[in-house]
Biopython code that builds the backbone (N, CA, C, O; Angstrom):
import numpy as np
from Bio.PDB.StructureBuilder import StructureBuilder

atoms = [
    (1, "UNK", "N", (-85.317, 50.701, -73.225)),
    (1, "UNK", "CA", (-86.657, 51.181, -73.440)),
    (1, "UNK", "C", (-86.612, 52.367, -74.400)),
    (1, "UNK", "O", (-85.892, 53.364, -74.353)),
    (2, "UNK", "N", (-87.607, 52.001, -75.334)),
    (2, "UNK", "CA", (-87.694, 53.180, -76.325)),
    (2, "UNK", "C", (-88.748, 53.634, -76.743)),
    (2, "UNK", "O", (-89.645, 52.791, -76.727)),
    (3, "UNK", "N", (-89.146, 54.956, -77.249)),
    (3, "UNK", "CA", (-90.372, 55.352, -77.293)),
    (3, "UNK", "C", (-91.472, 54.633, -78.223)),
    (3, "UNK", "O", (-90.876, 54.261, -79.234)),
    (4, "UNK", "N", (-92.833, 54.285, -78.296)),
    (4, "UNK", "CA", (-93.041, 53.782, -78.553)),
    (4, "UNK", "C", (-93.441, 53.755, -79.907)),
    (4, "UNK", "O", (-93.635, 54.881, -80.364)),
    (5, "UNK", "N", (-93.703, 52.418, -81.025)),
    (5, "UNK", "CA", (-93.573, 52.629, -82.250)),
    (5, "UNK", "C", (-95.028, 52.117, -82.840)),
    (5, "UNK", "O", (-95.263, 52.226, -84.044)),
    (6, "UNK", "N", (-95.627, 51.765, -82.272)),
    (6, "UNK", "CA", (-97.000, 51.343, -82.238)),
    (6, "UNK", "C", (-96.653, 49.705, -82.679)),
    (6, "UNK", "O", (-97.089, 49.171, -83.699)),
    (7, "UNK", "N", (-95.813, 49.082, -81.719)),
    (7, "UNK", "CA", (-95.502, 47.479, -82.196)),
    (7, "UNK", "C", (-94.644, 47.151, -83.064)),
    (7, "UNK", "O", (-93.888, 46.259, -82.678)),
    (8, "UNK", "N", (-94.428, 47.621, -84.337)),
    (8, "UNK", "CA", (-93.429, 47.979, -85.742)),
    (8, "UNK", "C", (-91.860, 46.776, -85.015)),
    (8, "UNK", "O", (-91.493, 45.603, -85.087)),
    (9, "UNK", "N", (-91.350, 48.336, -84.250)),
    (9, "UNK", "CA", (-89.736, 47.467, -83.491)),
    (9, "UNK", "C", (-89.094, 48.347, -84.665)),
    (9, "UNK", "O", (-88.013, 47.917, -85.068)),
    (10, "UNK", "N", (-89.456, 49.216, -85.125)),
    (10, "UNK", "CA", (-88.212, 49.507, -86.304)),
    (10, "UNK", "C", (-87.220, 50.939, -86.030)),
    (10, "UNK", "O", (-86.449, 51.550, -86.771)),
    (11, "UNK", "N", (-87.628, 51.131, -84.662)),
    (11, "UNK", "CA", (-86.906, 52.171, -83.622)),
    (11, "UNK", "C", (-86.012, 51.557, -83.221)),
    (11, "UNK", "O", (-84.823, 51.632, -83.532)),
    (12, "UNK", "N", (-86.731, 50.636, -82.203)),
    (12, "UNK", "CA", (-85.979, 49.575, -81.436)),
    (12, "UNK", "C", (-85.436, 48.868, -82.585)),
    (12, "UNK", "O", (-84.555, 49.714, -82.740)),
    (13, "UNK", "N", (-85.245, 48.182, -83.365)),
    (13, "UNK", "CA", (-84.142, 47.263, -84.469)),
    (13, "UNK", "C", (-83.429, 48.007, -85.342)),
    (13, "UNK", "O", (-82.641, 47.405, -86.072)),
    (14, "UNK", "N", (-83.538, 49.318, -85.444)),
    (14, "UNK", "CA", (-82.537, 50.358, -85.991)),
    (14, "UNK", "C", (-81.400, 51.095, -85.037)),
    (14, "UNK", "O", (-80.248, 51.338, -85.395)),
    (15, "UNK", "N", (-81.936, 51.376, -83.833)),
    (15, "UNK", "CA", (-81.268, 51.660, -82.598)),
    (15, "UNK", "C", (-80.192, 50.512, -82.251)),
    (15, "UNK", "O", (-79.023, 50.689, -81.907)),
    (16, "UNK", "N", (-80.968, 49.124, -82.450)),
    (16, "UNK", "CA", (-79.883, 48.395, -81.792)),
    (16, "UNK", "C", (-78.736, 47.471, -82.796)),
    (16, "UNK", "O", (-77.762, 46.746, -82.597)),
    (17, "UNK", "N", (-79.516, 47.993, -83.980)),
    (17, "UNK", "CA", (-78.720, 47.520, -85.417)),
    (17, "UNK", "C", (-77.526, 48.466, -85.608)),
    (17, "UNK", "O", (-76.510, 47.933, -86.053)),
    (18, "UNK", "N", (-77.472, 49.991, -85.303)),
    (18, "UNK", "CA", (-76.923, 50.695, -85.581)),
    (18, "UNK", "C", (-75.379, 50.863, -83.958)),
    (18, "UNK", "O", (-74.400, 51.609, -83.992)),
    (19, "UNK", "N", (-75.663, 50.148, -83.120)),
    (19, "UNK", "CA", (-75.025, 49.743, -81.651)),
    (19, "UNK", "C", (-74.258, 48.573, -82.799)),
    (19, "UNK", "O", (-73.348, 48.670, -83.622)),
    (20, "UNK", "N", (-74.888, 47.804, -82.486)),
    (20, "UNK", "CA", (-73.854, 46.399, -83.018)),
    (20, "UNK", "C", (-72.747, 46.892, -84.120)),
    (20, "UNK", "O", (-71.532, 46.776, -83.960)),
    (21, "UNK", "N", (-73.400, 47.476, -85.296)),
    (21, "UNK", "CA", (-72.174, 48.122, -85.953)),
    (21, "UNK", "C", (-71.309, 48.668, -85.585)),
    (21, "UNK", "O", (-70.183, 48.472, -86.043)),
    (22, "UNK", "N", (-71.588, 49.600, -84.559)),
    (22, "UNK", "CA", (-70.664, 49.932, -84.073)),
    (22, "UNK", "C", (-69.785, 49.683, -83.360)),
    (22, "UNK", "O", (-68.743, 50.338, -83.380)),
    (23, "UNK", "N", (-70.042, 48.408, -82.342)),
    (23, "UNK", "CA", (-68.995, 47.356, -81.936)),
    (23, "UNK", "C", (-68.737, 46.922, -82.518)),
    (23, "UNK", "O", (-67.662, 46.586, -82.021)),
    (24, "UNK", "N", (-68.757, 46.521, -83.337)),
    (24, "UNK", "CA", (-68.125, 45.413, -84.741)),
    (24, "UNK", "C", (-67.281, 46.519, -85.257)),
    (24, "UNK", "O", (-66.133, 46.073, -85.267)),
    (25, "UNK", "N", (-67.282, 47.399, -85.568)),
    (25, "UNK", "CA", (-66.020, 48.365, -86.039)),
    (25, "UNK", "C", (-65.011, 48.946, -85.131)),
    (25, "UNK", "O", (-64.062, 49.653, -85.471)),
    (26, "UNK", "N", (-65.373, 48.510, -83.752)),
    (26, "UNK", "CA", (-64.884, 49.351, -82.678)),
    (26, "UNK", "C", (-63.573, 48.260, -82.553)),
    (26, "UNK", "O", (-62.411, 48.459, -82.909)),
    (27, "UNK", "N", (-64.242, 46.871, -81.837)),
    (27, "UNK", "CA", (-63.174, 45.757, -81.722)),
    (27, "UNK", "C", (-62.295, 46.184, -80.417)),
    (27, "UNK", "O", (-62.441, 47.174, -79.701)),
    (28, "UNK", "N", (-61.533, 45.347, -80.347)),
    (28, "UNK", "CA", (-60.544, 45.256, -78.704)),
    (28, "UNK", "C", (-58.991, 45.234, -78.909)),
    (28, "UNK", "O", (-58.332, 45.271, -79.948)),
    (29, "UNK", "N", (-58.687, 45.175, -77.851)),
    (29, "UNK", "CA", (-57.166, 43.777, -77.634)),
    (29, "UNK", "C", (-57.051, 43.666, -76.347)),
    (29, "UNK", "O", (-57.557, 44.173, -75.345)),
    (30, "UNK", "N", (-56.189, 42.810, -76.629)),
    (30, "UNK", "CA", (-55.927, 42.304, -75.635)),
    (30, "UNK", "C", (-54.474, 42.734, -75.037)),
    (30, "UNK", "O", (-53.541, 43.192, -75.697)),
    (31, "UNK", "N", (-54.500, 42.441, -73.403)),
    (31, "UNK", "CA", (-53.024, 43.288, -72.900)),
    (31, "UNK", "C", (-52.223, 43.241, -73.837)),
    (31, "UNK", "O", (-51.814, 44.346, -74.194)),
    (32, "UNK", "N", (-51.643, 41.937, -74.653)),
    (32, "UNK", "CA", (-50.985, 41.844, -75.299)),
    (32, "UNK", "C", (-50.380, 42.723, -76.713)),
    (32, "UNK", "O", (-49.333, 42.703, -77.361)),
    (33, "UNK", "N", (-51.524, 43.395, -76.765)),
    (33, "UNK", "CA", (-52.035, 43.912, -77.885)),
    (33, "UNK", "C", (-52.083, 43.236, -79.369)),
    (33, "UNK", "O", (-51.624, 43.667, -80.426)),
    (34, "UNK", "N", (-52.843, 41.945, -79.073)),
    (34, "UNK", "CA", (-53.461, 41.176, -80.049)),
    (34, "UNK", "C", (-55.255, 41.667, -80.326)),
    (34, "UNK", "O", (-56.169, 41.791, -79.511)),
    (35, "UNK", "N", (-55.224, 41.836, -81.670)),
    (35, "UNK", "CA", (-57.057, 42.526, -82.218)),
    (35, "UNK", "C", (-57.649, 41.564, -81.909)),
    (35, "UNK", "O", (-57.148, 40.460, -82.120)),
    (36, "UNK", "N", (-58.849, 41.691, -81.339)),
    (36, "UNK", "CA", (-60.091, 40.980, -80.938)),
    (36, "UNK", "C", (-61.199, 41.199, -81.419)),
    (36, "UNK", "O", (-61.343, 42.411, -81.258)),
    (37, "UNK", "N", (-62.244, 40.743, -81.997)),
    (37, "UNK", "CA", (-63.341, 41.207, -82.637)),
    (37, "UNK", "C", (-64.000, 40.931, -81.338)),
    (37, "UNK", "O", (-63.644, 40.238, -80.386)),
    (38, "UNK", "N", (-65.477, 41.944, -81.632)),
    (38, "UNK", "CA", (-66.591, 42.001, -80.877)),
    (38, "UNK", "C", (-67.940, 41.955, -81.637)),
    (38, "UNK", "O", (-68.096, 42.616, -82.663)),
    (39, "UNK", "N", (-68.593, 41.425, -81.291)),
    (39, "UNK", "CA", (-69.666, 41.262, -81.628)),
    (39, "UNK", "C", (-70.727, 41.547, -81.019)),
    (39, "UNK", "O", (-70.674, 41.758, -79.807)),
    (40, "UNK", "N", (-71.922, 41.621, -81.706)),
    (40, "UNK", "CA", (-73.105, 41.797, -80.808)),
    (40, "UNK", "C", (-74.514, 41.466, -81.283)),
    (40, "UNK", "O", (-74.822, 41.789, -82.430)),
    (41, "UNK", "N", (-75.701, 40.635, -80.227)),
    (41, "UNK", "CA", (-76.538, 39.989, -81.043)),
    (41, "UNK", "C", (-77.717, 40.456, -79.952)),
    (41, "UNK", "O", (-77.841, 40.179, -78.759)),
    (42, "UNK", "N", (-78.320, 41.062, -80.614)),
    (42, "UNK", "CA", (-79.730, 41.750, -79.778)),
    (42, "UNK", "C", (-81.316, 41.352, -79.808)),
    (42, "UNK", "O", (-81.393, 41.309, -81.036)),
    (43, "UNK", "N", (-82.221, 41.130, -79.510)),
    (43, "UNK", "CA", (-83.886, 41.375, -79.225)),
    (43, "UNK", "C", (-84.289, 42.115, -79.121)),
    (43, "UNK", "O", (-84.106, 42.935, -78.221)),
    (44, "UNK", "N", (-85.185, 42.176, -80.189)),
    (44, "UNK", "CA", (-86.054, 43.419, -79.873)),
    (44, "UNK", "C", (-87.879, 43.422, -79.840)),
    (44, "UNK", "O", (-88.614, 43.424, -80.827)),
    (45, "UNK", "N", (-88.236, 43.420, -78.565)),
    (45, "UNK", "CA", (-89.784, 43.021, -79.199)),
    (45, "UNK", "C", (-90.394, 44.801, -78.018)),
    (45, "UNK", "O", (-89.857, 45.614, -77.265)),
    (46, "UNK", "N", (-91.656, 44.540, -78.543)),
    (46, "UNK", "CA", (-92.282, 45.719, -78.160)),
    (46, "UNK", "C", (-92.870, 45.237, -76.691)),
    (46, "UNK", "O", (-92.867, 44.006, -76.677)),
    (47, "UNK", "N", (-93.447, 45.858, -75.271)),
    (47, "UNK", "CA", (-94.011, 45.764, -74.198)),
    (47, "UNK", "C", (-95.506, 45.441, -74.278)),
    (47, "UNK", "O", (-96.152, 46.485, -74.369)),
    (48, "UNK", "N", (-96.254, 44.366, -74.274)),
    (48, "UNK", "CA", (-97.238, 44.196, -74.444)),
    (48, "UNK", "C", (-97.542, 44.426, -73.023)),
    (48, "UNK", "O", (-96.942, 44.084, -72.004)),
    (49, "UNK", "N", (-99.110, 45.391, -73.297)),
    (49, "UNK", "CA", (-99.826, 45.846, -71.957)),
    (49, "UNK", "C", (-100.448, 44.893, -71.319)),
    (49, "UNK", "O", (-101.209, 44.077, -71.841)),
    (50, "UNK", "N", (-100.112, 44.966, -70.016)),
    (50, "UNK", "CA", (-100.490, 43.894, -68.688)),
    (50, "UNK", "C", (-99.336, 42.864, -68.792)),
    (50, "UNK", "O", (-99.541, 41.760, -68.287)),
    (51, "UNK", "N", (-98.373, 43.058, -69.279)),
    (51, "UNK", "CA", (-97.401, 42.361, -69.753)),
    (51, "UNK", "C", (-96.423, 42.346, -68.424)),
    (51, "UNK", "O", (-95.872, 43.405, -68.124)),
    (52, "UNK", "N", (-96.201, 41.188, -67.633)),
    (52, "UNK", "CA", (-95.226, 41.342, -66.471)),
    (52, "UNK", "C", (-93.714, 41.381, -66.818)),
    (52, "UNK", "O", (-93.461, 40.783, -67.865)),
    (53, "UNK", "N", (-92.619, 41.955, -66.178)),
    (53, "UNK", "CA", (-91.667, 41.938, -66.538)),
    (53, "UNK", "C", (-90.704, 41.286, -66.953)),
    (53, "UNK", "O", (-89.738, 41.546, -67.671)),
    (54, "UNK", "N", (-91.294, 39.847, -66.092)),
    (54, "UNK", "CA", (-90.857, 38.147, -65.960)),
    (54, "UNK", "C", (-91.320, 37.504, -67.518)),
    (54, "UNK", "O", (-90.794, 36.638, -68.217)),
    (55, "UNK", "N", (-92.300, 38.178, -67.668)),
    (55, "UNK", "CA", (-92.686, 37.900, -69.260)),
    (55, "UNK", "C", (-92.230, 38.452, -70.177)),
    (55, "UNK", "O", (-92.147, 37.926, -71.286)),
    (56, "UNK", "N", (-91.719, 39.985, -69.829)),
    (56, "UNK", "CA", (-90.804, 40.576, -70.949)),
    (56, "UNK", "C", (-89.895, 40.141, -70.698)),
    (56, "UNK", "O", (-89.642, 39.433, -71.672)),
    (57, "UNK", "N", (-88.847, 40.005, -69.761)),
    (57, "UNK", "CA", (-87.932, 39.360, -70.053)),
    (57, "UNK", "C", (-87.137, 37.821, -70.557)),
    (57, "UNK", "O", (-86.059, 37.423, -70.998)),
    (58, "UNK", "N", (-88.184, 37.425, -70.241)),
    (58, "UNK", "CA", (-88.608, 35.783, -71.270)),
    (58, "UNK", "C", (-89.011, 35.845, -72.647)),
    (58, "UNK", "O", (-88.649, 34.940, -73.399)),
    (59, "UNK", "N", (-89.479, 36.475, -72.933)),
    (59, "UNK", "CA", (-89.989, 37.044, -74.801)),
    (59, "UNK", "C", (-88.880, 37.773, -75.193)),
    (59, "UNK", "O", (-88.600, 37.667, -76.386)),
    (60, "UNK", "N", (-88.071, 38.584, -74.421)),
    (60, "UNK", "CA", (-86.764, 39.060, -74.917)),
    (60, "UNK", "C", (-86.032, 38.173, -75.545)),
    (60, "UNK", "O", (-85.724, 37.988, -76.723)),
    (61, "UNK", "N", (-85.727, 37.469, -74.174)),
    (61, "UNK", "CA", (-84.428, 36.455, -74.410)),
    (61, "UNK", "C", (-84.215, 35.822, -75.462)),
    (61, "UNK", "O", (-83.222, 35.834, -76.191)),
    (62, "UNK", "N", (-85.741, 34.918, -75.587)),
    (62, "UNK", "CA", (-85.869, 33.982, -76.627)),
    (62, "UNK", "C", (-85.617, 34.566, -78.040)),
    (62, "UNK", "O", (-85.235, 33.802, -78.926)),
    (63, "UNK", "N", (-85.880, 36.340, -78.384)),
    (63, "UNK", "CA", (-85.211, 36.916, -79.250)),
    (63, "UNK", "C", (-84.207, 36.752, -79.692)),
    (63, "UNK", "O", (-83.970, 36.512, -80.876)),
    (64, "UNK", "N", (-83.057, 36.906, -78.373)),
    (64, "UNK", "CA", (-81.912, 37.066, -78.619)),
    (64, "UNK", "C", (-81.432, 35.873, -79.000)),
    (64, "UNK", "O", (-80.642, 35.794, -79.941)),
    (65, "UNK", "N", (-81.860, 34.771, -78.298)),
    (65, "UNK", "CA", (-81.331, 33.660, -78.693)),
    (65, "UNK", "C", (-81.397, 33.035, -80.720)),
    (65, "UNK", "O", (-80.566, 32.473, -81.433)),
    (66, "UNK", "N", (-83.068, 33.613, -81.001)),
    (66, "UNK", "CA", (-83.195, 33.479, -81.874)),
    (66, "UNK", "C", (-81.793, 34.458, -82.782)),
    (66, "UNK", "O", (-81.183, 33.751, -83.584)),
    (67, "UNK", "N", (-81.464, 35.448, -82.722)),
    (67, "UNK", "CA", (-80.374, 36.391, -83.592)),
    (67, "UNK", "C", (-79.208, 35.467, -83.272)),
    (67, "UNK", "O", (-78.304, 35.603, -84.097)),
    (68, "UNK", "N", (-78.855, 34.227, -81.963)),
    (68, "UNK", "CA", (-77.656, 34.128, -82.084)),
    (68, "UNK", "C", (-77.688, 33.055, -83.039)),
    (68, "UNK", "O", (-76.747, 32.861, -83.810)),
    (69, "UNK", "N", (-78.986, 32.172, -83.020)),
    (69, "UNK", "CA", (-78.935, 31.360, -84.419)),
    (69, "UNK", "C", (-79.001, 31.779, -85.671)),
    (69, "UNK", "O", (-78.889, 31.115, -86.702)),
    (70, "UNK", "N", (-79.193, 32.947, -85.530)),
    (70, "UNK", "CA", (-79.131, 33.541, -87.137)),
    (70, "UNK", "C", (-77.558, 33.207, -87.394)),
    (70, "UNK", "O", (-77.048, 32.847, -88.455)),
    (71, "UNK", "N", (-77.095, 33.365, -86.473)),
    (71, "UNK", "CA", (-75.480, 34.028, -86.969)),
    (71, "UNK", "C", (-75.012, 34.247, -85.973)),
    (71, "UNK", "O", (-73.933, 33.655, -85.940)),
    (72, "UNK", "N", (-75.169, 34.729, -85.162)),
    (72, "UNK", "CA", (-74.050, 35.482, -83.877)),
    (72, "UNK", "C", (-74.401, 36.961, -84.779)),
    (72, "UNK", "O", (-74.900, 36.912, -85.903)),
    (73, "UNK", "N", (-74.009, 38.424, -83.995)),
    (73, "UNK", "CA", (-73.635, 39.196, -84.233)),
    (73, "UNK", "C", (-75.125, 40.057, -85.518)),
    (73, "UNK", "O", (-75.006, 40.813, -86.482)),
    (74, "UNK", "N", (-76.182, 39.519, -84.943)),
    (74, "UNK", "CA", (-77.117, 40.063, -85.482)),
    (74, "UNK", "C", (-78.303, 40.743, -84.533)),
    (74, "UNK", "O", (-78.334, 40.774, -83.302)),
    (75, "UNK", "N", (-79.300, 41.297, -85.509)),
    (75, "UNK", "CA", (-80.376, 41.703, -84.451)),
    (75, "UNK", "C", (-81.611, 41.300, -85.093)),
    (75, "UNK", "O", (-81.952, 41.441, -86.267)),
    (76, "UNK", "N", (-82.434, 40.588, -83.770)),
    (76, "UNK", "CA", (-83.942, 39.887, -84.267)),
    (76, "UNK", "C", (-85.050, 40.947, -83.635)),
    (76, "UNK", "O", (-84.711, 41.570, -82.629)),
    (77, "UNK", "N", (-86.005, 41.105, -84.045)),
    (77, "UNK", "CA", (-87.221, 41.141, -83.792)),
    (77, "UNK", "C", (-88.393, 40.574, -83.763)),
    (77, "UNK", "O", (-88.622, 39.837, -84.722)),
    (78, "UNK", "N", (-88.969, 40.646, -83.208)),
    (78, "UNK", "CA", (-90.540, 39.909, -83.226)),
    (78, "UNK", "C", (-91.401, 40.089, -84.442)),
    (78, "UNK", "O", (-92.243, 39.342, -84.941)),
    (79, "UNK", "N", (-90.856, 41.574, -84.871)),
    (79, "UNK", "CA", (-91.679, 41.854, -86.100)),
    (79, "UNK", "C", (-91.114, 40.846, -87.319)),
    (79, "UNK", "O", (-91.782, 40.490, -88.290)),
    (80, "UNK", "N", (-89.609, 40.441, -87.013)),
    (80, "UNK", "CA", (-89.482, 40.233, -88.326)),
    (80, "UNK", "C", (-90.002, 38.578, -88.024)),
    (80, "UNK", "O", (-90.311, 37.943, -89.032)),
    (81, "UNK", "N", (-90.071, 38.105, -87.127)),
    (81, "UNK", "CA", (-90.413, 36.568, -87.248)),
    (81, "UNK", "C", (-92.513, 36.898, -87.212)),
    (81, "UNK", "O", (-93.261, 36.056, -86.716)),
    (82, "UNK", "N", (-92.848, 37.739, -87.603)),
    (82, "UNK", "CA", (-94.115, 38.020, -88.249)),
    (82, "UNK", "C", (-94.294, 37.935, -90.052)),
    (82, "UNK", "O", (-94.892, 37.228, -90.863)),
    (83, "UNK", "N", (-93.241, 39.296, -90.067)),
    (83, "UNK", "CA", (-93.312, 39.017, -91.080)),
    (83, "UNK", "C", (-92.446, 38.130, -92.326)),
    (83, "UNK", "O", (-92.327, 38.254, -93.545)),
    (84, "UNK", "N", (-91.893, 37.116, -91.217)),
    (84, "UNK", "CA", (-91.134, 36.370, -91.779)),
    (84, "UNK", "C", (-89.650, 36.345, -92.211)),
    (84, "UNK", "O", (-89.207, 35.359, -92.801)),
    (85, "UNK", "N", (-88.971, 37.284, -91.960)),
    (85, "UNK", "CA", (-88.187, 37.702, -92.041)),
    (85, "UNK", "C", (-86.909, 37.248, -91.982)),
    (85, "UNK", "O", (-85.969, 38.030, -92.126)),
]
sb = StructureBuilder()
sb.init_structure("model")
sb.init_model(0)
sb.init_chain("A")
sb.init_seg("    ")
for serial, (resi, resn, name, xyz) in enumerate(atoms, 1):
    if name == "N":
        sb.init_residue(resn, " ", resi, " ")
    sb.init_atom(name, np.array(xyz, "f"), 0.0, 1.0, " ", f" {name:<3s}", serial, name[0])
structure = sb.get_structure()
């Protein structure tokens, strides 16, 4: 939850754009100590009022799912499938 942007998402999709980079540079291993990449693929839509939680979290998802078809390892918003993005 983030403060609010008047709908935009460009808090929320900079916040969570700027996370993923940073797992993606961070990376793992394994016991072995073999490198592992990490990735990360996020949603971001704004809380529409009277909006139940069961509904935000269903309008989320389908976000995320949408970023993993982008690619894996991206971040979607609602705004951008507005403005086309």
């Amino acid at each position: 939850m983030l403060p609010e942007d008047h709908g935009q998402n460009r808090l929320g999709y900079s916040f969570a754009n700027t996370v993923r980079a940073k797992i993606e540079t961070m990376g793992a291993q394994t016991p072995s100590g073999t490198a592992m990449p990490i990735t990360l693929s996020a949603g971001v839509i704004s809380c529409r009022k009277d909006e139940t939680i069961e509904a935000l979290i269903e309008r989320v998802d389908s976000y995320l799912y949408k970023a993993k078809d982008a690619g894996k390892n991206t971040v979607f918003s609602e705004t951008q499938l507005i403005e086309g993005q």
